[in-house]
N, C-alpha and C positions, 0 to 999 in steps of 0.2 A: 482573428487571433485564435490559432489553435488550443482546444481546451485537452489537457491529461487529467483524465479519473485514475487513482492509485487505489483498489481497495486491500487492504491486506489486517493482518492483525494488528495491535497495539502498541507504537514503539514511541521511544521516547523525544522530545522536542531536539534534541541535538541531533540525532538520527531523521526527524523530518526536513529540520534544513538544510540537511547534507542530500538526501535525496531531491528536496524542491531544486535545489544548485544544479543539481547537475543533470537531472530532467529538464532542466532549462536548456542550460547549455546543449544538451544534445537538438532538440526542437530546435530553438534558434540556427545552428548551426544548416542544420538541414532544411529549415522553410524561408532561412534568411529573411528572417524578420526581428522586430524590437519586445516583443510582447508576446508572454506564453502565461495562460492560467493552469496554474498544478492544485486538483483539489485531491486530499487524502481523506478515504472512509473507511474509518478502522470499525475491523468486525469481530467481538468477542468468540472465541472458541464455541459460546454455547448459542451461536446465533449464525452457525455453517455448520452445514451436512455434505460428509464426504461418500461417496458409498452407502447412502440409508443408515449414515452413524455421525453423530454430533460429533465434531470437532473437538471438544469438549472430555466427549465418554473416550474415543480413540489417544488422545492424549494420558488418560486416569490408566489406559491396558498399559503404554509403554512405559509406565512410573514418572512421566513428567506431568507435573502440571503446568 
């Protein structure tokens, strides 16, 4: 059963199983199988370095938090 790591930042539960859906569907379709595991590892802004800059700090330059 092929496994998908999603890592990305923090989104909300409706937005995960919209993406677990359709990560599936894609996988299944293409290995023609019944069973796909999607795990998601969200990564806080201050816990990724882009460039030798937290995520985080690069975020505070462009006035978003």
């Amino acid at each position: 059963m092929p496994t998908v790591i999603v890592e990305g930042p923090k989104i909300d539960v409706e937005k995960k199983r919209e993406l677990v859906r359709r990560i599936t569907e894609v996988i299944k379709e293409v290995y023609e199988i019944p069973h796909v595991t999607v795990l998601i590892k969200e990564n806080p802004p201050e816990n990724v370095g882009i460039d030798g800059e937290l995520l985080l700090d690069k975020k505070r330059g462009e006035g978003v938090d």
